[in-house]
Backbone bond lengths (Angstrom), bond angles and torsions (degrees), N, CA, C in turn:
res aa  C-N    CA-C-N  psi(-1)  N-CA   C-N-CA  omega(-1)  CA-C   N-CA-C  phi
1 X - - - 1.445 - - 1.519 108.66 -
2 X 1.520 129.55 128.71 0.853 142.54 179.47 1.766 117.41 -80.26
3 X 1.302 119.51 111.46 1.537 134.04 178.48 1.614 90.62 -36.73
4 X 1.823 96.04 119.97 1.280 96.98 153.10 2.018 132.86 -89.44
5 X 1.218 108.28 170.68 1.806 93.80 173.35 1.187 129.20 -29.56
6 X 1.671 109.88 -38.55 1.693 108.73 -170.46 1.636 83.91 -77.20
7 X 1.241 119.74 -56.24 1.439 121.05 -151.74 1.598 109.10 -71.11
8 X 1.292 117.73 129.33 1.332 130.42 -171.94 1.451 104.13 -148.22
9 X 1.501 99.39 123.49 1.536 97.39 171.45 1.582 115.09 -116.07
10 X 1.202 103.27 159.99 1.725 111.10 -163.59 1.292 99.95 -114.33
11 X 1.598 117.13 139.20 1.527 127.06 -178.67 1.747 90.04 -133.64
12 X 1.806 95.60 111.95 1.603 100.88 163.36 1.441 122.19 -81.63
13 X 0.979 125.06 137.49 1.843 133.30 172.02 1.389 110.48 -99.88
14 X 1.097 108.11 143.33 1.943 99.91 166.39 1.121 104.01 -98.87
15 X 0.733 130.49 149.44 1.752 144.52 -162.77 1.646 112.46 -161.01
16 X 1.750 85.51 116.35 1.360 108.13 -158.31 1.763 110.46 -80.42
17 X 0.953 105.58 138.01 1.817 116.34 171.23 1.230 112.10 -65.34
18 X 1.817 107.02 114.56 1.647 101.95 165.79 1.556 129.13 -43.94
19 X 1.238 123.88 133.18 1.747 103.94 165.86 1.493 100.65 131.35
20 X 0.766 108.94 159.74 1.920 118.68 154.62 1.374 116.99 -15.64
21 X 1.450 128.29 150.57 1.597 142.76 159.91 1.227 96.90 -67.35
22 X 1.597 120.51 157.80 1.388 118.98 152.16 1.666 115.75 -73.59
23 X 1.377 104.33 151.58 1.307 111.96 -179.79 1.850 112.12 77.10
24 X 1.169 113.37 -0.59 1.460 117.31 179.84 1.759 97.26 -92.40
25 X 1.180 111.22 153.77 1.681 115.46 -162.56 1.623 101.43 -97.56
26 X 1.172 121.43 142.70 1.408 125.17 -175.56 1.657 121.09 -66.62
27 X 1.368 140.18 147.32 1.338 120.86 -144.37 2.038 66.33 -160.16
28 X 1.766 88.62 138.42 1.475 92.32 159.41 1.589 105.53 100.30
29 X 1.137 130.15 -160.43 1.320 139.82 177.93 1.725 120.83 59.63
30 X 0.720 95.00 -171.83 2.134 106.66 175.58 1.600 93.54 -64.55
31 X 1.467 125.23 150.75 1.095 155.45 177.47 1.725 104.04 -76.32
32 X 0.864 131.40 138.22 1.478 120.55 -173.41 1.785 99.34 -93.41
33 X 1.442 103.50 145.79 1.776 101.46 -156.27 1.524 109.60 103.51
34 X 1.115 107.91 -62.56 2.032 105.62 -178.34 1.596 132.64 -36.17
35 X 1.248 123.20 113.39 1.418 103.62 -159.97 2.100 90.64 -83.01
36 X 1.665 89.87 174.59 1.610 80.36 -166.53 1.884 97.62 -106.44
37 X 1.127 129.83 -139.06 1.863 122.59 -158.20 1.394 80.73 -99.36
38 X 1.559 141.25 -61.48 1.606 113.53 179.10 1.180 134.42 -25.19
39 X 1.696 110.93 -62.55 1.246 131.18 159.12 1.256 120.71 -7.38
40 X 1.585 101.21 -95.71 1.327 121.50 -178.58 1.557 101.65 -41.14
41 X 1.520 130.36 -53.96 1.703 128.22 -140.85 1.764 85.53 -72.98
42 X 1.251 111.23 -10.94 1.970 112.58 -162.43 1.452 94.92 -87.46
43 X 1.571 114.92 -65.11 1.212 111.27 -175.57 2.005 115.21 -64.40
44 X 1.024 120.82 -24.05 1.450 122.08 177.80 2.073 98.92 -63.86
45 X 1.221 113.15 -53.14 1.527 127.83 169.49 1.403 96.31 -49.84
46 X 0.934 127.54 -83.82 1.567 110.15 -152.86 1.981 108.62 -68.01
47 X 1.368 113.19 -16.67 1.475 99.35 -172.43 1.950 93.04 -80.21
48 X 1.281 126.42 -26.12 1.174 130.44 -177.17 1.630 115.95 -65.28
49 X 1.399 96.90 -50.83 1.805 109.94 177.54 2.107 94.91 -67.53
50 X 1.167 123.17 -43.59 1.233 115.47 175.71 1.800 129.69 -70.54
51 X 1.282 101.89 -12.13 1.291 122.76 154.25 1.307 118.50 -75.92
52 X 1.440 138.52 -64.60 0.953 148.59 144.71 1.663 123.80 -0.37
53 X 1.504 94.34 -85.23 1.360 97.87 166.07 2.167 132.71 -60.15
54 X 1.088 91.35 -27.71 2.039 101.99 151.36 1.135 129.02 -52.92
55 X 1.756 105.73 -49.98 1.462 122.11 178.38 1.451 120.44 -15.37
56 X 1.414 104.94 -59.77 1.706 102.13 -168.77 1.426 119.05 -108.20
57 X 1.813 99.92 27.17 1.615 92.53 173.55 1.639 96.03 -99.95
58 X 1.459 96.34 174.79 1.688 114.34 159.43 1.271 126.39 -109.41
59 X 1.406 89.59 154.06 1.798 99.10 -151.18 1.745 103.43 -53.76
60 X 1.186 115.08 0.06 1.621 114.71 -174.03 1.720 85.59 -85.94
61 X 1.206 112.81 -51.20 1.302 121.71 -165.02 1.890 110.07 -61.77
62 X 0.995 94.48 -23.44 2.118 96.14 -173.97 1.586 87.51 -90.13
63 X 1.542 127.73 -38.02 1.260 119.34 179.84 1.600 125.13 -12.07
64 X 1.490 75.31 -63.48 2.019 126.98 -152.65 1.844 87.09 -90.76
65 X 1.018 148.42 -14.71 1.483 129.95 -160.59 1.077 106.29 -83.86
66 X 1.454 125.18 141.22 1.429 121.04 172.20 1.504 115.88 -88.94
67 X 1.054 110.62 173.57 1.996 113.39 172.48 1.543 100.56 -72.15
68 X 0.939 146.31 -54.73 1.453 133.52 143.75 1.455 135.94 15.96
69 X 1.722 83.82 -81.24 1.644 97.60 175.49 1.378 109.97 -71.15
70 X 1.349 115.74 -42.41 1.988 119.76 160.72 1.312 107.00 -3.09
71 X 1.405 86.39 -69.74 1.729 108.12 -136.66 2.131 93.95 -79.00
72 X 1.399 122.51 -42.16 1.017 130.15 162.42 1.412 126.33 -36.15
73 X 1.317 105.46 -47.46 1.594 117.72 173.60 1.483 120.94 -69.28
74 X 1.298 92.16 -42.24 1.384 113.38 -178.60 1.987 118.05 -47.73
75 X 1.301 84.78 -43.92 1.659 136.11 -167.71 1.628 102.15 -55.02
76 X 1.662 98.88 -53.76 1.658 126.47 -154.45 1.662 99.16 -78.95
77 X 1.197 96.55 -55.10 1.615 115.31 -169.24 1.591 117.00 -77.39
78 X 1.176 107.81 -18.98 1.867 108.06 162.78 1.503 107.67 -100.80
79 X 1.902 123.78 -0.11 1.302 106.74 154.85 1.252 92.43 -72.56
80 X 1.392 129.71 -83.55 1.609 139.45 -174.44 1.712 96.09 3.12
81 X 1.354 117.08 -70.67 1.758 130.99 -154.14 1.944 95.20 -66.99
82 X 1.431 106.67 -16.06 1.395 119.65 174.31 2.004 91.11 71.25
83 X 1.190 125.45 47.38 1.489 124.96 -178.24 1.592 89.70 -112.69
84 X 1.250 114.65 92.27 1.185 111.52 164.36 1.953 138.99 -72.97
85 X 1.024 82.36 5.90 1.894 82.63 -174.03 2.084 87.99 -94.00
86 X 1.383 97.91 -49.02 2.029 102.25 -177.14 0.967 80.33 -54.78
87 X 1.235 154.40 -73.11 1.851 140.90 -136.02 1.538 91.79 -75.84
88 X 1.147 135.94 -59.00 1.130 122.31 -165.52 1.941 120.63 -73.90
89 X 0.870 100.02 -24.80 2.072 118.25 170.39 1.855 95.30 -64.80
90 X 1.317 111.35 -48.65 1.913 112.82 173.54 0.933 105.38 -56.26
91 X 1.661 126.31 -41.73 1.474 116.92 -156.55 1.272 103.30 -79.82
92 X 1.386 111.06 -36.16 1.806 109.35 -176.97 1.302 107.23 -39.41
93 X 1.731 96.83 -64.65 1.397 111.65 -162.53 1.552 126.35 -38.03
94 X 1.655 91.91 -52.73 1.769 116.16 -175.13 1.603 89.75 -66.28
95 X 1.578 128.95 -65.77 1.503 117.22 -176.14 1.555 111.80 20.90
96 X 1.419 96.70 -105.33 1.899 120.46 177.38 1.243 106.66 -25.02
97 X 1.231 130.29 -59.28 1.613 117.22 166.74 1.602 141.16 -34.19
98 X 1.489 88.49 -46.45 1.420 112.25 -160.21 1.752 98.06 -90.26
99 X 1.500 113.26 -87.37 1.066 114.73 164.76 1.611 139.25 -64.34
100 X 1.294 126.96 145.20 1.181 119.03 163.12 1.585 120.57 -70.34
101 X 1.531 112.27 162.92 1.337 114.81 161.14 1.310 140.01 -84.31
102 X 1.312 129.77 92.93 1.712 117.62 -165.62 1.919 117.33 -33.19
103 X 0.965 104.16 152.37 1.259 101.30 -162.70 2.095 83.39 -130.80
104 X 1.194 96.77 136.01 1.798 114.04 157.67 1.518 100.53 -79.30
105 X 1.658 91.72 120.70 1.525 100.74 165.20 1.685 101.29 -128.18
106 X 1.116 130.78 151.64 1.513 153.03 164.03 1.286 99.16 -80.66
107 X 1.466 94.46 113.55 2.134 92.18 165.54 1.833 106.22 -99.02
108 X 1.065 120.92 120.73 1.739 113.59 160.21 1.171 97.80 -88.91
109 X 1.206 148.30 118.69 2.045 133.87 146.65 1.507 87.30 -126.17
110 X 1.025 88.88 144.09 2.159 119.08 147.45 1.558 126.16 -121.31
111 X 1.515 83.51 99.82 1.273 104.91 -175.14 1.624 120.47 -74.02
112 X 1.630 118.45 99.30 1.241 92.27 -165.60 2.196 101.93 -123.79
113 X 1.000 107.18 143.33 1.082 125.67 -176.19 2.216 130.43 -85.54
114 X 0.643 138.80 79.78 1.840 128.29 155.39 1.155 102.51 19.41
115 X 1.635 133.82 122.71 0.932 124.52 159.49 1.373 124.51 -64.40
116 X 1.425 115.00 -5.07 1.976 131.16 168.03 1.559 104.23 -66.53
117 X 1.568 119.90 -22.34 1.233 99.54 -153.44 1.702 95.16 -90.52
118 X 1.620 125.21 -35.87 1.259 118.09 163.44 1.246 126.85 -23.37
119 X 0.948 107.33 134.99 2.083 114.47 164.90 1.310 103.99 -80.32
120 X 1.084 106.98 165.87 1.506 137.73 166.48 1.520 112.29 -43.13
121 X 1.440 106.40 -43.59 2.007 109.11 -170.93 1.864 86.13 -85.41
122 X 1.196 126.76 -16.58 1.036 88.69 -164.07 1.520 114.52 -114.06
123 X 1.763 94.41 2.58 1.674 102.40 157.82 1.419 102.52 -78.11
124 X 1.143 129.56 -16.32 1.453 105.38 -176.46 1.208 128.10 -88.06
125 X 1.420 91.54 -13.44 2.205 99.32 -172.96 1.855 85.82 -104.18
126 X 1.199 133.52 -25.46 1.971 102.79 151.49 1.076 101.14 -64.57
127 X 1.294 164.11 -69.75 1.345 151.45 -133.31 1.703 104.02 -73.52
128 X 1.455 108.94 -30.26 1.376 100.44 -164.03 1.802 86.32 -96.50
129 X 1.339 120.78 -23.96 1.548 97.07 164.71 1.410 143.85 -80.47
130 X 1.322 104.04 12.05 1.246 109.32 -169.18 1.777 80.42 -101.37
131 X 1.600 116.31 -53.86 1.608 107.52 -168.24 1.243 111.04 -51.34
132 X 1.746 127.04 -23.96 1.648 107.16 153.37 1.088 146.39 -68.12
133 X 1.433 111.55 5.72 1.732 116.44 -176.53 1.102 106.22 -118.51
134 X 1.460 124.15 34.41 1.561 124.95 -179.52 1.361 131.65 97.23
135 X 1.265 95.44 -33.32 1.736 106.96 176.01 1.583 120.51 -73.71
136 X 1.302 106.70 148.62 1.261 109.11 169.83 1.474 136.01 -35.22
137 X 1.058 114.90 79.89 2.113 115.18 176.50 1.243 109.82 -18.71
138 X 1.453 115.13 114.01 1.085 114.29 172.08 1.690 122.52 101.67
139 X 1.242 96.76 -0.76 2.159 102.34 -166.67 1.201 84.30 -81.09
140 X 1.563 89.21 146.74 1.514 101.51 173.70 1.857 101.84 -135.27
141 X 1.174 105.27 145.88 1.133 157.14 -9.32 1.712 99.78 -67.96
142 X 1.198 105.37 -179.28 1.909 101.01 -165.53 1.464 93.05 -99.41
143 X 1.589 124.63 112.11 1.503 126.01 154.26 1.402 138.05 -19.07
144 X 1.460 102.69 -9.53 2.076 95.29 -165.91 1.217 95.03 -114.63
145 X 1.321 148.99 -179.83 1.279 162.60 151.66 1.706 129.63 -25.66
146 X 1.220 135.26 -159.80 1.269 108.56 -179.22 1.742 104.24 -118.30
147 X 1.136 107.38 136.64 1.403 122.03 -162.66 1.711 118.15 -70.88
């Protein structure tokens, strides 16, 4: 008897996954250590721009150079080449040299003042703030803590 429209029958297949078994160990690929074509094109750039920038010293002069000035030159001459990622990888580097690092500091001070040195407006708005917190308008010196 031939399957009618309603009637449809289904035949499952197993159907295998391209690739490796599980638990089988991976075989093939990049060598671990290998740098990949970015890599290399970065480090070939910067030993070139660092050549570059050496070029026209004398050997008294590379003696005497600091990692500093290296990294500065280095810095100058891949703006020059207009290679902005080498100029900017120098600048990191040199950074720490050049600039300091801001540092978080905590200030505590209590700054405290002469009651001579106040003005006039500004004895009057303590005087008038203290007469809002209950106290007597006008007491002097003001009873509560320092404002």
């Amino acid at each position: 008897m031939e399957p009618s429209t309603l009637e449809v029958e289904t035949q499952t297949e197993k159907v295998e996954m391209a690739g490796r078994k599980p638990g089988t160990p991976k075989t093939g690929g990049r060598a671990p250590g290998t740098p990949n074509k970015a890599t290399v094109e970065r480090m070939a750039s910067m030993a070139k721009a660092t050549a570059d920038a050496l070029a026209d010293l004398t050997p008294e002069q590379i003696a005497s150079i600091t990692p500093k000035e290296v990294m500065l030159r280095v810095m100058r001459m891949a703006l020059m080449a207009r290679d902005i990622k080498l100029a900017m990888m120098a600048a990191e580097k040199a950074a720490p040299y050049v600039h300091q690092k801001l540092a978080a500091i905590d200030m505590n001070a209590t700054v405290r003042r002469s009651i001579t040195e106040f003005s006039d407006a500004e004895l009057a708005a303590l005087a008038q703030a203290e007469g809002d917190d209950g106290s007597e308008e006008g007491a002097w010196p003001p009873t509560g803590g320092p404002h």
